[in-house]
C-alpha positions as CSV (number, residue, x, y, z in Angstrom):
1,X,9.7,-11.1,22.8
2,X,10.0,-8.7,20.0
3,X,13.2,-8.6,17.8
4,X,12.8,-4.8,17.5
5,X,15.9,-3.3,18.4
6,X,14.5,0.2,19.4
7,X,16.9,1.6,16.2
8,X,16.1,3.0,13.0
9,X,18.0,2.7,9.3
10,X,18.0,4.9,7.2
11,X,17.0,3.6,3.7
12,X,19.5,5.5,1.9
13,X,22.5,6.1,3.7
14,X,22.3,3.4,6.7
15,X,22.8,6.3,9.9
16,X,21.3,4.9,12.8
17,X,19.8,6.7,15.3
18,X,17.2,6.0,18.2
19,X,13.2,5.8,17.7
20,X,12.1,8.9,19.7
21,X,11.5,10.9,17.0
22,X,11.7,9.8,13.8
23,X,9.1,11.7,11.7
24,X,11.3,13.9,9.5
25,X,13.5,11.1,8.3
26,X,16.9,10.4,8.2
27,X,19.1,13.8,9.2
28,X,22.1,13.2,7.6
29,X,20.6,13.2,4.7
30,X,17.9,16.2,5.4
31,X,21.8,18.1,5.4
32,X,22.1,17.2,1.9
33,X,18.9,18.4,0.8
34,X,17.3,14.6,0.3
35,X,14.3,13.4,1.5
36,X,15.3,9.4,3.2
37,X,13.1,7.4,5.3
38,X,14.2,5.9,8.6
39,X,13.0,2.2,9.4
40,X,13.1,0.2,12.2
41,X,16.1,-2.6,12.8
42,X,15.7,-6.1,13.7
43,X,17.8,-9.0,15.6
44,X,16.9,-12.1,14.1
45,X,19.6,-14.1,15.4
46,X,18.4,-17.6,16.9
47,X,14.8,-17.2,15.4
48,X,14.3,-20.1,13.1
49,X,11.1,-19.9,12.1
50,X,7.8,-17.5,11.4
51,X,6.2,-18.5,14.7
52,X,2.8,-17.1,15.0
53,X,0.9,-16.3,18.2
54,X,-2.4,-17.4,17.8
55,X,-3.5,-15.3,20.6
56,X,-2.9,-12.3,19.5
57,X,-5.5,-10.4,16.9
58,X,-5.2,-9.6,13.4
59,X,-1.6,-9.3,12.0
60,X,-0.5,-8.8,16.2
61,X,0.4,-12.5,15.5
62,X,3.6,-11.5,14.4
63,X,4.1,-9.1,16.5
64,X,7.7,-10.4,17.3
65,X,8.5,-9.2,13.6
66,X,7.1,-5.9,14.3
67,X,8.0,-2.3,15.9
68,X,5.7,-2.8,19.4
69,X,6.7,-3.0,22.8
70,X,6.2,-6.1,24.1
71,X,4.0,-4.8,27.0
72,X,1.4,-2.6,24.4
73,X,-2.0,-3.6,24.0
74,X,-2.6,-3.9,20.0
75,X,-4.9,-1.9,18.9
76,X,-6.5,-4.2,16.2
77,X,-10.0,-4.1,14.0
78,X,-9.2,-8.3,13.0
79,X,-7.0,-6.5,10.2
80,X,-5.0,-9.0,7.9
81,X,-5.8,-12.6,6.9
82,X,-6.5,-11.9,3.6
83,X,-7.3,-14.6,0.8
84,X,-4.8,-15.2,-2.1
85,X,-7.0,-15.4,-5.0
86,X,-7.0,-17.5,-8.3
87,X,-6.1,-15.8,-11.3
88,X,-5.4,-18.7,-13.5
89,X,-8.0,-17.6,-16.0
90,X,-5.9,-14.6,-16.8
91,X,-2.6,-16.6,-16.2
92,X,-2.5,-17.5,-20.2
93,X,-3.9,-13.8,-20.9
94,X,-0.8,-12.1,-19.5
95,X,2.0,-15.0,-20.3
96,X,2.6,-15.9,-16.5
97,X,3.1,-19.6,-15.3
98,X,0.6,-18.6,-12.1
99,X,-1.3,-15.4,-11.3
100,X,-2.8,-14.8,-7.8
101,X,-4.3,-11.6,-6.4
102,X,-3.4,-10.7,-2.8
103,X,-6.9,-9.4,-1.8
104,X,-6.5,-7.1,0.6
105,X,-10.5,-5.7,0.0
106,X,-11.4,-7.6,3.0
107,X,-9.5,-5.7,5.7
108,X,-11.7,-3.9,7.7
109,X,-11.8,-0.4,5.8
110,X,-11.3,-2.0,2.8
111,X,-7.9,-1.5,1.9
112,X,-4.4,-3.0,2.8
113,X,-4.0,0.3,5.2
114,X,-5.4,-1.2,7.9
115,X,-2.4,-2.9,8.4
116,X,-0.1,0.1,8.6
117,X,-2.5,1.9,10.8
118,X,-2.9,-1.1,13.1
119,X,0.8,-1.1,14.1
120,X,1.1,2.5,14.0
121,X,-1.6,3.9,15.9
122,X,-0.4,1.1,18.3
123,X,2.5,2.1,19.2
124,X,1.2,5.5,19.2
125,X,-1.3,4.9,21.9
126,X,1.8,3.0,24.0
127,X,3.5,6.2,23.7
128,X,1.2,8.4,25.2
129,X,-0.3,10.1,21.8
130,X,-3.3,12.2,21.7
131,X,-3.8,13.0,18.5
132,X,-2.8,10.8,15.0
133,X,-3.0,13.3,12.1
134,X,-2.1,12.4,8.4
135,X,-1.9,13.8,4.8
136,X,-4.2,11.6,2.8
137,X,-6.0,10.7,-0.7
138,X,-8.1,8.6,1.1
139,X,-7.8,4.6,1.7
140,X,-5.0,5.7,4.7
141,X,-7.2,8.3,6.3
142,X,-10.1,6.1,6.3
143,X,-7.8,3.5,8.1
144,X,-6.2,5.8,10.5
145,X,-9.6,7.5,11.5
146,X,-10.8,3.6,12.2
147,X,-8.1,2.5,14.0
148,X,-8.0,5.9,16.3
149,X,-11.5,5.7,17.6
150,X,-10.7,2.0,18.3
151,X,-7.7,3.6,20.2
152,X,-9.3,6.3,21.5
153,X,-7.2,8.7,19.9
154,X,-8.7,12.6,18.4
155,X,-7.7,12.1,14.4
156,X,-7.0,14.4,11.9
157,X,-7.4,14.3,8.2
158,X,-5.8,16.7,5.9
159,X,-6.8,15.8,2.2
160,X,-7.2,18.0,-0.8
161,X,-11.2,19.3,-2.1
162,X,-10.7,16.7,-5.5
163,X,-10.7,13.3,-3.1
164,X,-14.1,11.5,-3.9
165,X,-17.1,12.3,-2.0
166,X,-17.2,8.3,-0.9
167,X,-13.7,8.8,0.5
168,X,-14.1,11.7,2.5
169,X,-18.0,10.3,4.3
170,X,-15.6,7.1,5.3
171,X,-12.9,9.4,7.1
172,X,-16.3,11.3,9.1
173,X,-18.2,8.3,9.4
174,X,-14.9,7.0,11.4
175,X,-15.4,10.1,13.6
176,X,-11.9,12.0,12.5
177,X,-11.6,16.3,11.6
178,X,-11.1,16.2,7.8
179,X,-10.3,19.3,6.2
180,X,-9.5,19.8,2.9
181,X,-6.5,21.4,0.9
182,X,-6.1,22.8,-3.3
183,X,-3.0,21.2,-3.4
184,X,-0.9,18.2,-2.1
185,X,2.3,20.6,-0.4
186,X,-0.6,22.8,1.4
187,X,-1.4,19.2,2.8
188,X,2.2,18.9,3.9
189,X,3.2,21.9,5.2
190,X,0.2,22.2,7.6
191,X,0.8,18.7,9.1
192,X,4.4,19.3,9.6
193,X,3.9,22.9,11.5
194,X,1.2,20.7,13.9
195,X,3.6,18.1,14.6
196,X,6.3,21.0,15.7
197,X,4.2,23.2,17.8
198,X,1.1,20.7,19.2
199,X,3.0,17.4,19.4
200,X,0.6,15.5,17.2
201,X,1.7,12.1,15.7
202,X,2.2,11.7,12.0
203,X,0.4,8.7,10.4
204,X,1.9,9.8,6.9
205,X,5.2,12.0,5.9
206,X,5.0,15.4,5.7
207,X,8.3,16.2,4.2
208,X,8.3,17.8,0.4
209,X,10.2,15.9,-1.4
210,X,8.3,12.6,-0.1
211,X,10.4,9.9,2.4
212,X,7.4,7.9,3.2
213,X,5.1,7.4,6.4
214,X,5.4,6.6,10.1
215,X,8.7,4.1,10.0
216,X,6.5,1.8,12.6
217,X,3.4,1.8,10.5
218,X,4.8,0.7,7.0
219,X,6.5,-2.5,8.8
220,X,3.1,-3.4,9.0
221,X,2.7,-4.3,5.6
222,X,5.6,-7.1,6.4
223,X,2.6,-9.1,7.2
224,X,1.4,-9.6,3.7
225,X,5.0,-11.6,2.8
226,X,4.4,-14.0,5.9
227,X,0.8,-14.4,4.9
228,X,1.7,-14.8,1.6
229,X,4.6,-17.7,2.2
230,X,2.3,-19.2,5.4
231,X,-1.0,-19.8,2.7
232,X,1.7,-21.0,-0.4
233,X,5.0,-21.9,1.0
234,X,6.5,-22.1,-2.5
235,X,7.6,-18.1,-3.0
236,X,6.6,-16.3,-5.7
237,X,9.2,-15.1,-8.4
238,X,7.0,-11.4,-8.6
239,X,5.2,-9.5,-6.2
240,X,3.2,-6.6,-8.2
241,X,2.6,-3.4,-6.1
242,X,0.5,-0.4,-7.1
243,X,2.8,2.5,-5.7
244,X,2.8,5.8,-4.5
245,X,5.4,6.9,-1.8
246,X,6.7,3.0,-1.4
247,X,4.8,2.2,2.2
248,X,3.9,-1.1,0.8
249,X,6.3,-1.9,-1.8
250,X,9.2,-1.5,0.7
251,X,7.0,-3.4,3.8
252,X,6.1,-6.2,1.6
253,X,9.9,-6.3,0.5
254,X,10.7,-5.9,3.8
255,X,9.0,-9.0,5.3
256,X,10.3,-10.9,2.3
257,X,13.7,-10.2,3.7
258,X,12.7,-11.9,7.2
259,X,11.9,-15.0,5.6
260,X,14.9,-15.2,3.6
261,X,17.1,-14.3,6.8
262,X,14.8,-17.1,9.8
263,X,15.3,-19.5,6.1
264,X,11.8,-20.1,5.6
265,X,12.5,-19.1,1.7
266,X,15.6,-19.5,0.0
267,X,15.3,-15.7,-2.7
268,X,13.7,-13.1,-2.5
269,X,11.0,-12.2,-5.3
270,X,11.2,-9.4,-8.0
271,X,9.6,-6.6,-6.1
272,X,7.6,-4.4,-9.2
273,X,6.2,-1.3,-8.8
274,X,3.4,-0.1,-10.6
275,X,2.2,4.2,-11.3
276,X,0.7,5.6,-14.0
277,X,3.0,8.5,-14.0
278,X,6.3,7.2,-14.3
279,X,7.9,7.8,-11.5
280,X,10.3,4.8,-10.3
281,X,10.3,4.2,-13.8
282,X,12.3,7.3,-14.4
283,X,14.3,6.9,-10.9
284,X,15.8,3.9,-12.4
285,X,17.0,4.6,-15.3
286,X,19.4,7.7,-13.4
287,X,22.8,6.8,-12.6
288,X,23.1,6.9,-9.7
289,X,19.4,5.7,-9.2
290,X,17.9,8.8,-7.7
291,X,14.2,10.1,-7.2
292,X,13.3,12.8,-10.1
293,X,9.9,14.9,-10.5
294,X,8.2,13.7,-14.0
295,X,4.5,15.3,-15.7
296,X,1.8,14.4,-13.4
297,X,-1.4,15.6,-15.4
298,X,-4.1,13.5,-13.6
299,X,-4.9,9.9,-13.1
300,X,-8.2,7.9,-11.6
301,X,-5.3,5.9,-10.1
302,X,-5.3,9.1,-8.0
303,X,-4.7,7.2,-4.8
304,X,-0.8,6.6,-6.4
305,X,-0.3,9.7,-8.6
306,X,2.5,11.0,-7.7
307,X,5.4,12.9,-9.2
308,X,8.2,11.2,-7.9
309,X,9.4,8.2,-6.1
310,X,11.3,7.8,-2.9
311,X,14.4,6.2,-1.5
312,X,12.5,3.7,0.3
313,X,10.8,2.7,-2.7
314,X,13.8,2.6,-4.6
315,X,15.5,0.6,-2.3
316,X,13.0,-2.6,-2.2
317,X,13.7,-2.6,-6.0
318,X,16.9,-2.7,-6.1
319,X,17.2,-5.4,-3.3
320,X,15.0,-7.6,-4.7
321,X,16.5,-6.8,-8.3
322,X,13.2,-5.8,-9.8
323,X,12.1,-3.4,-12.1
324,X,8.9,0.0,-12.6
325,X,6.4,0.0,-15.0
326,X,4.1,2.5,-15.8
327,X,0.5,3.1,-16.9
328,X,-0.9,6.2,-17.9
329,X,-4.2,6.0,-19.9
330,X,-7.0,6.0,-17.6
331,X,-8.8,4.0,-20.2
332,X,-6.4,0.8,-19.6
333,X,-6.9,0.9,-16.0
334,X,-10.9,0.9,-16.4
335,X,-10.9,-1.4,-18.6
336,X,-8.8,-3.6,-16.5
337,X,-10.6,-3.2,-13.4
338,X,-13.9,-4.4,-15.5
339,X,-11.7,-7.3,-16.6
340,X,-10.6,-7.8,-12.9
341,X,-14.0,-7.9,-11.3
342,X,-15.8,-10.0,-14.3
343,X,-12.9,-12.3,-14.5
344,X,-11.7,-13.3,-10.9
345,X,-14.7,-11.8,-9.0
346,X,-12.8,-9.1,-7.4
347,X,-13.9,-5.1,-7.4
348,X,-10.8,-3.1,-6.8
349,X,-10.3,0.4,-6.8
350,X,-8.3,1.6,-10.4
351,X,-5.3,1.8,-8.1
352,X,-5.0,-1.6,-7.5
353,X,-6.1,-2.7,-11.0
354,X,-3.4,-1.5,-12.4
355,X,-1.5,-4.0,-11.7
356,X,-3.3,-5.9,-15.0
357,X,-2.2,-3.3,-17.6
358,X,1.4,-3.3,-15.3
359,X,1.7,-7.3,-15.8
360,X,1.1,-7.0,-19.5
361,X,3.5,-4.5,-20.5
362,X,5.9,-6.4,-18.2
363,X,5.1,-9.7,-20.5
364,X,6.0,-7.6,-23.7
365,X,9.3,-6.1,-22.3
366,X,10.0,-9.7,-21.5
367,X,10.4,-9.4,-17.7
368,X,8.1,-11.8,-17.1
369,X,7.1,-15.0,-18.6
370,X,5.3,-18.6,-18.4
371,X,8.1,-19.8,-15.4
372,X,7.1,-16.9,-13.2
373,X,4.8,-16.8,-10.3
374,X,3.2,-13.6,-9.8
375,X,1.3,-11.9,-7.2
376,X,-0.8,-8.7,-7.5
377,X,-1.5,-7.0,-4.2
378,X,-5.5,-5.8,-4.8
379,X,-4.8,-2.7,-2.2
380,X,-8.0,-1.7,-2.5
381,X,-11.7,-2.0,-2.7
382,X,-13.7,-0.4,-5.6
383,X,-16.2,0.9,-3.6
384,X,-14.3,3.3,-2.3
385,X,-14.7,5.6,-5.9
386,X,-17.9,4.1,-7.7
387,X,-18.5,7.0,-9.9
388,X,-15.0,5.9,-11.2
389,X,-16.7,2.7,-12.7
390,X,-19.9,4.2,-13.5
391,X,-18.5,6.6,-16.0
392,X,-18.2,4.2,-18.4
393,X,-20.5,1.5,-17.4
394,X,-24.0,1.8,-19.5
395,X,-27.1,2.6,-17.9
396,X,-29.4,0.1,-16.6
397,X,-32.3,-0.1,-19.1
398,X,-35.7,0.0,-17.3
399,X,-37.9,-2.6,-18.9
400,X,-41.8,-3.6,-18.9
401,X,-42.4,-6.9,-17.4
402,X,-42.1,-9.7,-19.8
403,X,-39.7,-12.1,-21.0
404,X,-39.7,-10.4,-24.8
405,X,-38.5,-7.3,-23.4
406,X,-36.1,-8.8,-21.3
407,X,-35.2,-11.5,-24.1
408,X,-34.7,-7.9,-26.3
409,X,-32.2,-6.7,-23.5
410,X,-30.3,-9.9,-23.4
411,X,-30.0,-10.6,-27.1
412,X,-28.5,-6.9,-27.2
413,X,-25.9,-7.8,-24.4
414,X,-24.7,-10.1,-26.4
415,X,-22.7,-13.7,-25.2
């Protein structure tokens, strides 16, 4: 039975209130002008352990530790079970005692979305939804469009005209409306007068200032902590999170907190978040912490560009007493991803290699070192924007058929 109480939290103030409509966020706070997530509340009491349910599909599992009625039918695509990879040949590199990449490529779109779509669109369909619509960059419209048609659901995309071609042909090929906006708040504003007047259900926020996406959706994430802990029981001391709005930093945090509380761990790891803008870098260093709006000229981490960072974001950080770095130079985070696929074997999307350029201005700031045991969550698959990695990739020479000219080719490649 599911330890879902049927209330929400908010993130930033604590009001309660009941799950029937918690889109807009926390209303207490919408009075003072903030933008505050809700999330959904727990009973954990006389649960002693992560029990799995091995019937169940995908991350559905656990679905004891998620927001889902206990009589809905999950609406799954075999999302979650993703490998922890070794990075111990750029351990030394970036002065950790162990590195390990959370490789969340392998979900079924590609990216670590799936899982917040999963429970999301779940408990959507269990309500009675017709239509899921989202503001999107990409990796979460491509998951809500593939975990709608497996619901049945109509889906609508609203993204903006600079998204990648490669993102937007995903979103179709899933069968979901995508439109296109100039601008991020046109995005917003259109999804929130849709939700009002036709009763459509929000897979993202709509609010401007940012609070996050559907409370039941970023719970989902929760499942990477269990995974996580279940594949290496001894906890990591950092969990690395590329990070726009928080869904996954605070979800991942989130489910950390459940295995401190049934005592499967005994501390909870540094949470880090990782944007090449600055955001919860600047958030932090406010007293009080508070979210505030810094430069955002453009990044091909575009999937996590954004301005400011939210409560909920803010909020896994300071529980889990970690920290924000940022990365702005678009050249780092190519380079890294390169570094990334050539090193480890793993293609991710520039969003999620910035963790690499993250870790090693963590190292020289000193907040990490050779005693800590990291994890970078990979978010996302490179494919998903290969003209990203092509720009500076040389062209493939076209050679006559020989071993000189290819020995000529080879000896110019170097070691």
């Amino acid at each position: 039975m599911s330890a879902y109480t049927g209330r929400l939290a908010c993130v930033r103030c604590g009001t309660e209130s009941d799950d029937s409509a918690p889109w807009a966020g926390c209303l207490a706070c919408a009075v003072d002008g903030v933008s505050a997530n809700l999330l959904p509340r727990y009973d954990l009491a006389g649960r002693g352990d992560l029990a799995e349910l091995p019937n169940e599909p995908g991350i559905f599992r656990w679905r004891d530790l998620l927001p889902v009625p206990d009589d809905a039918a999950p609406v799954s695509l075999h999302e979650g079970g993703t490998p922890l990879l070794d990075g111990s040949v750029l351990a030394a590199e970036f002065g950790v005692g162990e590195l390990l990449f959370k490789d969340e490529t392998r979900n079924p779109t590609w990216s670590y979305k799936d899982r917040l779509a999963a429970v999301a669109i779940t408990v959507a369909r269990a309500r009675g939804a017709h239509t899921v619509a989202l503001a999107t960059s990409g990796n979460h419209g491509a998951a809500t469009a593939a975990y709608a048609a497996a619901a049945g659901l109509r889906c609508v995309v609203l993204t903006m005209a600079s998204v990648p071609r490669s993102m937007k042909t995903l979103m179709q090929s899933y069968g979901a409306t995508v439109v296109a906006f100039r601008t991020a708040p046109e995005r917003w504003q259109v999804l929130s007068e849709a939700v009002a007047k036709w009763g459509w259900t929000p897979l993202s926020g709509f609010r401007n200032p940012p609070l996050g996406s559907n409370p039941f959706g970023v719970d989902g994430y929760k499942t990477i902590a269990y995974e996580i802990i279940r594949d290496r029981p001894e906890p990591p001391t950092v969990v690395v999170v590329p990070t726009a709005y928080g869904d996954g930093l605070v979800g991942i945090q989130r489910g950390f907190a459940d295995l401190l509380a049934l005592g499967v761990i005994d501390r909870l790891p540094r949470m880090i978040a990782v944007d090449p803008f600055g955001a919860y870098r600047a958030a932090l260093a406010e007293q009080p912490v508070v979210p505030v709006t810094v430069p955002a000229p453009g990044t091909v981490a575009f999937s996590i560009g954004t301005p400011i960072a939210t409560f909920q974001g803010l909020r896994a950080l300071q529980d889990s007493g970690g920290t924000a770095v940022a990365v702005p130079d678009d050249a780092d985070i190519l380079a890294a991803q390169q570094h990334l696929a050539s090193t480890v074997g793993l293609y991710a999307e520039p969003t999620s290699a910035i963790c690499l350029p993250g870790l090693q201005a963590l190292a020289s700031q000193g907040q990490v070192s050779r005693s800590d045991r990291v994890v970078c969550i990979a978010t996302s698959s490179g494919l998903k924007d290969v003209d990203a990695t092509a720009s500076r990739l040389p062209a493939v020479p076209v050679i006559d058929a020989d071993l000189s000219a290819l020995n000529a080719v080879l000896e110019g490649a170097g070691p």
